[in-house]
C-alpha positions in Angstrom: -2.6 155.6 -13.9 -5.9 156.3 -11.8 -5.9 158.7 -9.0 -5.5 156.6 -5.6 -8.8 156.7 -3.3 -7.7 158.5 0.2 -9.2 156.0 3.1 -10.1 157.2 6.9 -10.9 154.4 9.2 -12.2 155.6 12.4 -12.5 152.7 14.7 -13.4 152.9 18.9 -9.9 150.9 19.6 -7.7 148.4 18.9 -8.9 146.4 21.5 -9.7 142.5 21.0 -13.2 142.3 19.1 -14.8 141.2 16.0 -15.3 144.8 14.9 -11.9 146.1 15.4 -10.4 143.1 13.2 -12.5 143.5 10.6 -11.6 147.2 10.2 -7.9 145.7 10.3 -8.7 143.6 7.1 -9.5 146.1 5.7 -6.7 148.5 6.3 -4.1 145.6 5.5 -5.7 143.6 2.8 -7.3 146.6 0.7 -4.5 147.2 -2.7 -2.3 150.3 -1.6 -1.7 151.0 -5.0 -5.5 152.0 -5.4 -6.1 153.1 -2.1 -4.2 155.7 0.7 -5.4 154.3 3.5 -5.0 155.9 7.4 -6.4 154.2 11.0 -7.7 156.0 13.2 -8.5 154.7 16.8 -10.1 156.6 19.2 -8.9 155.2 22.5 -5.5 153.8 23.5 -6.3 150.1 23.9 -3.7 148.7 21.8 -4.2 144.8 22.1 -4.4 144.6 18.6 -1.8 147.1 17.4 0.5 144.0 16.4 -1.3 143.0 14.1 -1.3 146.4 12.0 0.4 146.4 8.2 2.4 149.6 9.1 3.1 149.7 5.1 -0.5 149.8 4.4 -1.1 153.3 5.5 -1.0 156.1 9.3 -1.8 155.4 12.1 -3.5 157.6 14.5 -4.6 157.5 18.2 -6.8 160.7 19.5 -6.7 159.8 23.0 -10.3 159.6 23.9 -11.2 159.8 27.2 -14.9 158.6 28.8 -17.7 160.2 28.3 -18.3 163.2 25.6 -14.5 164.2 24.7 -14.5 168.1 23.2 -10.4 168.2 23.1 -10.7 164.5 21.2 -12.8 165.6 18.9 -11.2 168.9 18.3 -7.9 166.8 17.6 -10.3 164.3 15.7 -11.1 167.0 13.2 -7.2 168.7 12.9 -6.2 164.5 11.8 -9.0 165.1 9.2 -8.4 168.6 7.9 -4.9 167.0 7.2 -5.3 163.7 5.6 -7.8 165.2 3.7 -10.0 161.8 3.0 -12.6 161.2 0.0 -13.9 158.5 2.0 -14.4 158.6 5.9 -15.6 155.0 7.1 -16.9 154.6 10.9 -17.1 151.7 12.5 -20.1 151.7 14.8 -21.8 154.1 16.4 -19.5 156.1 18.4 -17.0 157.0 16.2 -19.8 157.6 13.4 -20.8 160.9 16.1 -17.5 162.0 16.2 -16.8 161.8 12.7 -19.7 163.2 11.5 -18.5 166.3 14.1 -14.8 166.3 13.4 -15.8 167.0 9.7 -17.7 169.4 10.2 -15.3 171.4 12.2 -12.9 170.6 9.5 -14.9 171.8 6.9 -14.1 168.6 4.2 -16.6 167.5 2.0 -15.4 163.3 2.3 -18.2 160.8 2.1 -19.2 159.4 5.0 -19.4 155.7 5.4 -20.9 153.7 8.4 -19.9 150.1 9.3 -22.0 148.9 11.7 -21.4 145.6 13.3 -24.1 145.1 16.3 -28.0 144.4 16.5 -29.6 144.4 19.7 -27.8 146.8 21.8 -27.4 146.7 25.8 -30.5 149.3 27.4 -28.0 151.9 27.8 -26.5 151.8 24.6 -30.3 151.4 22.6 -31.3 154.7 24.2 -28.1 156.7 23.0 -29.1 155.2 19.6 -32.7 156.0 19.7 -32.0 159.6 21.1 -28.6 160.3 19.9 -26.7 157.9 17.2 -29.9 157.5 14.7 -29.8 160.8 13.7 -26.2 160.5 12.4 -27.2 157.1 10.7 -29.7 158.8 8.8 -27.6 161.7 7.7 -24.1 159.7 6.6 -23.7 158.7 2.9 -24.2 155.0 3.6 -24.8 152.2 6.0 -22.6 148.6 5.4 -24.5 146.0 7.5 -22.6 142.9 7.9 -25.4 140.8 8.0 -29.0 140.8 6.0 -31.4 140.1 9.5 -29.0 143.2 11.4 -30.5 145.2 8.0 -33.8 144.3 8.8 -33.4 144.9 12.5 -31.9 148.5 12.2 -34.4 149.8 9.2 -37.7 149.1 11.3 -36.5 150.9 13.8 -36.1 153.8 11.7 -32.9 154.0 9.7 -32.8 155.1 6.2 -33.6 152.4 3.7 -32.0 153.9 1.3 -28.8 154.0 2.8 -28.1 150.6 3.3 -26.5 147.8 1.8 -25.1 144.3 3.4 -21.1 143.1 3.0 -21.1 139.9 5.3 -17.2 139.9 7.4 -15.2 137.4 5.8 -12.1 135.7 6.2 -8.6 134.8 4.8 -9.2 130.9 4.0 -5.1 130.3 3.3 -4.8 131.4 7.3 -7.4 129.7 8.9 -7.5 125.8 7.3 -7.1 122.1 9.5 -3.1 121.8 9.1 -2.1 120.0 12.3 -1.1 116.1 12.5 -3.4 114.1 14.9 -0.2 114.1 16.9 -0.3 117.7 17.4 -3.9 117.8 18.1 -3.1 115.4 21.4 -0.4 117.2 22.0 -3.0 120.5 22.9 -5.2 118.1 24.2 -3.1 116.5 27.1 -1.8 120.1 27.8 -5.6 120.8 29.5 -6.1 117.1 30.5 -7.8 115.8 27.5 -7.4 112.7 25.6 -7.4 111.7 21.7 -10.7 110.1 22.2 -12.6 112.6 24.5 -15.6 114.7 22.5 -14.6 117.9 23.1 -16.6 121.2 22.4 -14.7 124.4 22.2 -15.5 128.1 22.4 -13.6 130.9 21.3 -14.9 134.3 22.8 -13.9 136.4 25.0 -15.0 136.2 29.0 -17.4 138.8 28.9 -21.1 138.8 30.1 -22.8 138.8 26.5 -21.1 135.7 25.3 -22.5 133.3 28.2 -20.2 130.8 28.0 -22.4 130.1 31.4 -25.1 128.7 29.2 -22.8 126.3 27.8 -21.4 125.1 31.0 -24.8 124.1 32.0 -26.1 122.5 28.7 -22.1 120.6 29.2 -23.7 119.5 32.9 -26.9 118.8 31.5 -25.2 116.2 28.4 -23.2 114.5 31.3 -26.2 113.7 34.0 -27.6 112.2 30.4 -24.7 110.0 30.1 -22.9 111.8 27.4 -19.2 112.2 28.1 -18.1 115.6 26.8 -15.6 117.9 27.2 -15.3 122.0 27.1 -12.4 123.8 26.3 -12.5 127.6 26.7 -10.3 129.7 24.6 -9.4 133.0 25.7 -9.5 135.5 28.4 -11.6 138.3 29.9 -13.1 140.0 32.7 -15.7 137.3 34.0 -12.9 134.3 34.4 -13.4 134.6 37.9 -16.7 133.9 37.6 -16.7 131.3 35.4 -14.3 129.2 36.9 -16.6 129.5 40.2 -19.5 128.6 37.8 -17.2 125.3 36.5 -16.9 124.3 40.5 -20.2 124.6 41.6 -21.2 122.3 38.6 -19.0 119.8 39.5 -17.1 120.3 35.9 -13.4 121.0 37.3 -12.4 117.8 35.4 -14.4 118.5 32.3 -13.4 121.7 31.6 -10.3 123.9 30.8 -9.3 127.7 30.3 -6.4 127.9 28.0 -6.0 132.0 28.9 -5.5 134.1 26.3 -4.0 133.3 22.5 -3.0 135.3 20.1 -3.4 132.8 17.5 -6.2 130.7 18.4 -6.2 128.1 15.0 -4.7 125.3 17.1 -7.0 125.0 20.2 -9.6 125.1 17.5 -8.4 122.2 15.5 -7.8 120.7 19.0 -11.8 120.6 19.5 -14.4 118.3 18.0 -16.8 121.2 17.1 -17.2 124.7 17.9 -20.1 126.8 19.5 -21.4 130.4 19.6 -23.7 130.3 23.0 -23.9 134.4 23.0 -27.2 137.0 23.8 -25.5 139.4 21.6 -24.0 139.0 18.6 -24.6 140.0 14.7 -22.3 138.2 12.1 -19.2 135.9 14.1 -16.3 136.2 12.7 -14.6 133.2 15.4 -17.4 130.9 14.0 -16.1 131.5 10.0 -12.7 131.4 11.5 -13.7 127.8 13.6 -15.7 127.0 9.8 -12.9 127.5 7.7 -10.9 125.4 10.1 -13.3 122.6 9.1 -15.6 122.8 12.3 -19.2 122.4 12.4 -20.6 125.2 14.6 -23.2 125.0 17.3 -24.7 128.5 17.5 -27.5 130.4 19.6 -29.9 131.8 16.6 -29.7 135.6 16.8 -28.3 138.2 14.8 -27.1 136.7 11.1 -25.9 133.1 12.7 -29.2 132.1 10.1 -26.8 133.2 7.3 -24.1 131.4 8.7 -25.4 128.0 9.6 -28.1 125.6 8.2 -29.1 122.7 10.6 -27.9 119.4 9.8 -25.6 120.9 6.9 -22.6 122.6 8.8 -24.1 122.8 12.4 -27.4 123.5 14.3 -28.9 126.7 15.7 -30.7 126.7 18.9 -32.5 129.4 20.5 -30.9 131.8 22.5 -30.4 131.3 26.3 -32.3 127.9 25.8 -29.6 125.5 27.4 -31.6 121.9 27.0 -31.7 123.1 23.3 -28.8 123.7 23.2 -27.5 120.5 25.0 -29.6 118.7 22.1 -27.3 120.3 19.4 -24.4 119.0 21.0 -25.5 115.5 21.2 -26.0 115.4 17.9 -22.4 116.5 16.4 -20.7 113.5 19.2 -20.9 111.2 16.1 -17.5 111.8 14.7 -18.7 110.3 11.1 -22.1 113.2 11.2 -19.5 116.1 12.6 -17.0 115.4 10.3 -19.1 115.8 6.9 -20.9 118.5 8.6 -17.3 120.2 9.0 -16.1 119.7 5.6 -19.4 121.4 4.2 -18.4 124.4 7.0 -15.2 125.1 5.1 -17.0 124.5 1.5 -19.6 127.4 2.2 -16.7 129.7 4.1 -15.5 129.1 1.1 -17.6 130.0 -1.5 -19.5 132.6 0.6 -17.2 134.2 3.3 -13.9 134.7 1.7 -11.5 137.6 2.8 -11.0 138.5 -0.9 -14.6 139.0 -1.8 -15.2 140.8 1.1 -12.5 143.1 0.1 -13.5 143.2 -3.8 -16.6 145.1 -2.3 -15.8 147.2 -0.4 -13.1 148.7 -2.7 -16.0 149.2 -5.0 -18.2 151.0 -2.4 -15.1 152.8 -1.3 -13.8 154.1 -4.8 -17.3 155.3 -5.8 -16.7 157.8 -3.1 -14.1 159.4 -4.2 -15.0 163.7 -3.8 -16.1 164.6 -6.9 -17.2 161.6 -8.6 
């Protein structure tokens, strides 16, 4: 029998993010039997902590507090003299700095592996990566990028070539597929004022300033002054609801548009909706649009980050430029002929499909992760 691989995943939180589920496929979904896996999660935001395989592997919280924590990253580094990894994997850029630290103080010889799941950064954030973070990135054994434009961002602006390879996110197909009756669709529907025949576009983000859900409010106005009668429904929750409900009165969209609040699982309200759009500033490789894709929905996205690997125009959705609201309105317009968004949708779950399945995701990164074991 061949020696299991031991598995540290050091991840910011647990809070609600395309980031932190992605590390959680991996902790659940990667074969015990090969691998000994622990999570560790830096702060104590826990939204996600249901949703943890307890049988897959530890658990861990080091009780970070803001800022530069010295007594988190002393208890950082005790967690890792003990488990004793081959293989430390860090999601983003914070907990690649600690990491890099706590082994050090440690004094293990693991591997260190960095997942990194953004491009463009916030000003703040792309000067700590400039001044601080790069350095790291260039001294750690090896840089996953989850899309192949976020690999091209990141290496002309000076990390290691050498160092980096591209694992797009993927999902679990036998979740996320259309299984509601019509019925039930109407059923979600009515429950925000909606009818069976209404054109509804629907997006799945949380309410937070990079995913501008403002932008598709207006390109939603924009469709109606042109005659167009579509609907929006919101899924999820956040810190800007207050804002964006002010933003649905003062366009006059009260009846046109709903919040359903948060859901833990969102597959319904996304078979509920005609298609599904991605409107954000920020964003590298969506999981929610392969989720809304393998659900059978052609996606409207803003054309940033790896959305180009994603979606092809006029195959499973349309791209528009970022913050560009009449272009985007013109994407819309052309998925409110049910016969054009429903073939587009079917070729959205073909590609998820072929291309973005949870278990070839997985196949890879047990290969990158059982190269590392220390001494091979």
């Amino acid at each position: 029998m061949s020696e299991t691989t031991r598995v540290a995943f050091i991840v910011n939180s647990l809070r609600f993010g395309g980031a932190e589920k992605h590390t959680l496929e991996l902790f659940n979904g990667l074969d015990s039997s090969e691998f000994h896996k622990d999570l560790i999660y830096l702060k104590r935001e826990e939204h996600l902590l249901d949703q943890v395989d307890f049988d897959q592997g530890k658990t861990y919280c080091g009780d970070f507090d803001k800022g530069w924590d010295i007594s988190g990253l002393l208890r950082l580094a005790n967690r890792i003299k003990k488990s004793k990894p081959d293989v430390l994997v860090c999601v983003n850029n914070y907990p690649l700095f600690y990491g890099y630290l706590a082994r050090w103080i440690a004094g293990t010889h693991c591997r260190i592996i960095e997942v990194f799941h953004s491009t463009e950064l916030p000003k703040k954030e792309d000067s700590k990566m400039r001044l601080v973070y790069r350095h790291f990135f260039n001294r750690c054994d090896g840089i996953v990028y989850v899309s192949q434009n976020q690999r091209e961002y990141w290496e002309a602006r000076g990390i290691d070539s050498d160092k980096g390879i591209v694992i797009h996110n993927g999902v679990n197909t036998d979740y996320f597929f259309s299984k509601y009756s019509s019925e039930e669709r109407i059923t979600i529907r009515q429950r925000y004022g909606f009818s069976f025949n209404d054109f509804i576009v629907g997006i799945c983000a949380a309410l937070r300033p990079e995913k501008k859900h403002e932008d598709l409010l207006e390109a939603i106005q924009k469709l109606k002054s042109d005659g167009l009668d579509v609907k929006c429904l919101i899924i999820g929750d956040g810190p800007r609801r207050t804002a964006i409900q002010q933003k649905i009165s003062s366009l006059g969209l009260e009846h046109d548009v709903s919040i359903t609040g948060f859901q833990k699982d969102v597959r319904d309200f996304v078979d509920a909706c005609d298609c599904i759009a991605i409107v954000s500033h920020q964003e590298t490789f969506s999981i929610a649009a392969l989720e809304a894709m393998a659900i059978g929905k052609p996606m409207v996205m803003s054309d940033i980050g790896g959305s180009a690997e994603q979606v092809s125009g006029g195959v499973n959705g349309y791209l528009f430029p970022a913050a560009d609201t009449g272009a985007l309105a013109e994407a819309i317009s052309k998925l409110s002929d049910s016969e054009h968004r429903d073939k587009l949708g079917k070729m959205a779950r073909k590609i998820v499909k072929r291309d973005f399945g949870l278990n070839g995701m997985l196949e890879k990164y047990a290969k990158l992760f059982s190269r590392g074991r220390t001494g091979t």
